[in-house]
C-alpha positions in Angstrom: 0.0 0.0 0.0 1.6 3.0 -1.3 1.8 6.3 1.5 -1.1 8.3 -0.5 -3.3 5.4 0.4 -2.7 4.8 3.9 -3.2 8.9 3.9 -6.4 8.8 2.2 -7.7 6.0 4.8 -6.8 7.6 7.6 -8.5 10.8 6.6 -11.4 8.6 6.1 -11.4 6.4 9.2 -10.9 10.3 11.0 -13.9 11.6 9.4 -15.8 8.4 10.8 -14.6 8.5 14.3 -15.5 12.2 14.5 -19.2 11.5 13.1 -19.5 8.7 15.7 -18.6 10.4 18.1 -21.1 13.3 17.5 -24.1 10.6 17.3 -22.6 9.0 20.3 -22.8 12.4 22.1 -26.6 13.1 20.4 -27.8 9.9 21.7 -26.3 10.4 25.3 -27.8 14.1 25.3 -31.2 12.6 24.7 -31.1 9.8 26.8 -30.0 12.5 29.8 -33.2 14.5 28.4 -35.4 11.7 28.9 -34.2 10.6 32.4 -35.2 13.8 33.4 -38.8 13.9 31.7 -39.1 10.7 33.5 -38.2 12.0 37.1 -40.7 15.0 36.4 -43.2 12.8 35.4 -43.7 14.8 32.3 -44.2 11.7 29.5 -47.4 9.4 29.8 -46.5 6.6 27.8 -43.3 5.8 30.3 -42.8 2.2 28.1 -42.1 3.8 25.1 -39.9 5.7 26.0 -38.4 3.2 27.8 -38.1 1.1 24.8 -36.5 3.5 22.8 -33.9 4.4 25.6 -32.8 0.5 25.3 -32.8 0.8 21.1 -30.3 4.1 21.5 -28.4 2.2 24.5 -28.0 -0.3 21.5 -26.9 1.3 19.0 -24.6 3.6 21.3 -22.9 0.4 21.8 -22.7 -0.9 18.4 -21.3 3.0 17.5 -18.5 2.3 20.5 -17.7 -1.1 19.0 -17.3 0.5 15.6 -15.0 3.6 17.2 -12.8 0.9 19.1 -12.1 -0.9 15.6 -11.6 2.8 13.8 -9.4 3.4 16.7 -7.2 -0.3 16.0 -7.4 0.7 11.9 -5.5 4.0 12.9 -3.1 2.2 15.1 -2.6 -0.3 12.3 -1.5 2.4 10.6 0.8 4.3 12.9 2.4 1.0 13.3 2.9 -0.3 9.7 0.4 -3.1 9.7 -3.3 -1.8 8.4 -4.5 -3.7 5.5 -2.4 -6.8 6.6 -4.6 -9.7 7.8 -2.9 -11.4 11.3 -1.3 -14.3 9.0 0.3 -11.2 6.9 -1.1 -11.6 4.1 -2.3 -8.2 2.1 -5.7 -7.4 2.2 -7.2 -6.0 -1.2 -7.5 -2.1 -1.6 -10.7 -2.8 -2.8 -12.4 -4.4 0.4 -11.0 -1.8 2.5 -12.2 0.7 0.2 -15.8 -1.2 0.9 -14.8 -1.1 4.8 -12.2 0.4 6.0 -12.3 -1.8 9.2 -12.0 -4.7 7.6 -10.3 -7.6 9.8 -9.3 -10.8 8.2 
């Protein structure tokens, strides 16, 4: 992999780890909101909302699963080894173009 493509994927997988962390931080602020509708007593239908705090705790942990790889691909590439699987063998531009977190 030649130096202008590592570049170019790290400027991508940096543009990904700053949009999740935004949503992660969007999803946090409205949880925090809706605690505190719930302790004013505010919202009616308390199992709703209750369901779709449990859907955002979800997918705030599938976004922290995805930061924690983006976070390995930009080690792997501080280190010398992204877009090598473990056995060393090279991983094709192509998939990593499809996802850039790719693991073999």
């Amino acid at each position: 992999m030649t130096k202008a493509q590592l570049k170019e994927f790290e400027e991508i997988l940096r543009h990904r780890f700053q949009k999740i962390q935004a949503h992660i931080q969007t999803l946090l602020e409205e949880l925090d909101e809706i605690e505190e509708l719930q302790e004013l007593e505010e919202i009616k239908d308390l199992d709703k909302i209750a369901e779709l705090s449990d859907t955002e705790k979800r997918t705030i942990k599938e976004l922290l699963t995805q930061k924690r790889a983006i976070l390995l691909a930009l080690e792997k590439i501080q280190n010398g080894t992204y877009g090598y699987c473990k056995d060393g063998s090279e991983i094709a531009i192509e998939k990593l173009r499809e996802n850039p977190i790719y693991e073999c």
